[in-house]
N, C-alpha and C positions, 0 to 999 in steps of 0.2 A: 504494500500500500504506500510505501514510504517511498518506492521510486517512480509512481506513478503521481504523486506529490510532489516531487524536486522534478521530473521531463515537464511536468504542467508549468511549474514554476518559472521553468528553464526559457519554455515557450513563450511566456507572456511578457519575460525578460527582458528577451531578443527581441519580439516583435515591436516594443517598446522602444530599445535604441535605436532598433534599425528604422523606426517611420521619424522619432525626433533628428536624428542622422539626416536623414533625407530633408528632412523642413530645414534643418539649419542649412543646409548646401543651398537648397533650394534660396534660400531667406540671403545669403551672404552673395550669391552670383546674382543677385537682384530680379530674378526669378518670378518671384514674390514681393509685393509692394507691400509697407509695413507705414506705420505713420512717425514708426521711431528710425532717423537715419545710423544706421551703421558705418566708419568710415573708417576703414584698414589700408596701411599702405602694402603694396601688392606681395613684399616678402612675407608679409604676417599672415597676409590672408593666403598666402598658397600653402604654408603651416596648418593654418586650421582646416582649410580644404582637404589636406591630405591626411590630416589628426581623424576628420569627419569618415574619408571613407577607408580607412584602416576600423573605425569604428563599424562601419558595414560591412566590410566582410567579415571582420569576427561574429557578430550580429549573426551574420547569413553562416555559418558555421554554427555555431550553438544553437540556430535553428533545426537545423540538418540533422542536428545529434538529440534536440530535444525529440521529433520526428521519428529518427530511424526504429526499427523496431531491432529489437537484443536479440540475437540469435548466437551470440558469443558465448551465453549463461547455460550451458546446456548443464539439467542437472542431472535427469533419467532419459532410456529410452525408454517410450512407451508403444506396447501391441496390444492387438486389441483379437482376442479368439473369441469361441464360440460361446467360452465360460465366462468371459469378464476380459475384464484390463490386466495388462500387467506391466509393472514401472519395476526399470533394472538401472540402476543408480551408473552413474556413469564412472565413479567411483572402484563398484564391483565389477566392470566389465576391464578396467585400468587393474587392478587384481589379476582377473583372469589371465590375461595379455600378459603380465610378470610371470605368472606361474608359468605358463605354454613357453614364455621365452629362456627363463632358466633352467627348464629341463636338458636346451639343447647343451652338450659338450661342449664348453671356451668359452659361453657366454660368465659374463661377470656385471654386477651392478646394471642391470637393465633399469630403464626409467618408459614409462610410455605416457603417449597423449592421445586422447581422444576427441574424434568429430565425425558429426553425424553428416551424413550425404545425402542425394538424394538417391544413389544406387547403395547405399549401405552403409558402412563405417570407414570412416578412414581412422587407420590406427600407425601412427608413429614410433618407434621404438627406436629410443639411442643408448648405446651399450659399450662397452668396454670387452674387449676378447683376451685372451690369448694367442700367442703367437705360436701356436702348438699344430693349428687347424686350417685347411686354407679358409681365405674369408669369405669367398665368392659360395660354397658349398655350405657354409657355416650360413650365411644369410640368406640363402634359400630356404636352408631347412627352417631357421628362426620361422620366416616369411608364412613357408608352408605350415608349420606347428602353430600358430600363433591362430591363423588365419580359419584354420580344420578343428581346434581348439573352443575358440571362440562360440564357431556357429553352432555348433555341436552342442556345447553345453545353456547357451541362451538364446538360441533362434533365430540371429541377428544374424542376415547378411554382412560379410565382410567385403566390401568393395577392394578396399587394397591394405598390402600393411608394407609402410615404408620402415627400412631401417636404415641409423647412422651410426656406423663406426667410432667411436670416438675416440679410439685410442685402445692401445696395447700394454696388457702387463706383460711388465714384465716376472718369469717366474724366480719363485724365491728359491735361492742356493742355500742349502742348509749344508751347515758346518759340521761334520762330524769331531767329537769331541774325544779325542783318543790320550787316554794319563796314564 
């Protein structure tokens, strides 16, 4: 309720500067005839002129965003069968996506992101390997597990799952301790 409070607010804001904006330009180019004279010499007034419509386009920008609708806030996905609805947090399906990708061999600290499409999920996964495994077979398999994973266990088409390498461990040399 609170953000459909501050866009309202946002809007009445901006519509606000952006028509006084207009009047004042409108009022200073003579435009507009006023019974009070205004008298600027031409540096001052190409200042305010340009003070005025920096003021419009922010104006016409925080309009834009009071406007747009959020589709950035994804919280679940929701389906809809023959028994009801069913909302899968978008939370548990970034779960999922960790388990299916650390199963594979070399994968290490996987992180993933989720967004909904309109052919499915798109699911991102940035990771750290080993340098033990090739990478190209390693990120297939990820790709395939993650993807066969997913839809298997929540329903959801997976449209693509992109992965990023992010780097290589290195593996740890343990020291035998010999006295």
């Amino acid at each position: 309720m609170a953000k459909i409070v501050d866009r309202l607010l946002l809007f009445v804001y901006s519509i606000t500067i952006l028509i006084l904006s207009i009047f004042a330009i409108l009022l200073l180019s003579r435009s507009i005839r006023m019974p009070v004279d205004f008298r600027f010499d031409l540096p001052t007034l190409s200042a305010v002129i340009a003070g005025l419509a920096v003021l419009i386009l922010i104006s016409l920008r925080m309009l834009f965003v009071s406007l747009r609708r959020s589709r950035g806030n994804l919280h679940s996905v929701d389906q809809r069968t023959d028994l009801g609805d069913i909302q899968i947090s978008v939370e548990t399906i970034e779960n999922l996506c960790l388990k299916a990708a650390s199963r594979v061999r070399g994968v290490k600290e996987p992180r993933t992101r989720i967004r909904m499409t309109e052919p499915g999920l798109d699911v991102r996964i940035r990771t750290v390997v080993d340098g033990e495994y090739p990478i190209p077979a390693l990120t297939e398999e990820v790709q395939r597990g993650v993807k066969e994973f997913v839809q298997e266990i929540t329903g959801i088409p997976v449209a693509s799952v992109s992965v990023y390498i992010a780097g290589v461990v290195q593996p740890q040399a343990f020291k035998s301790r010999v006295e």
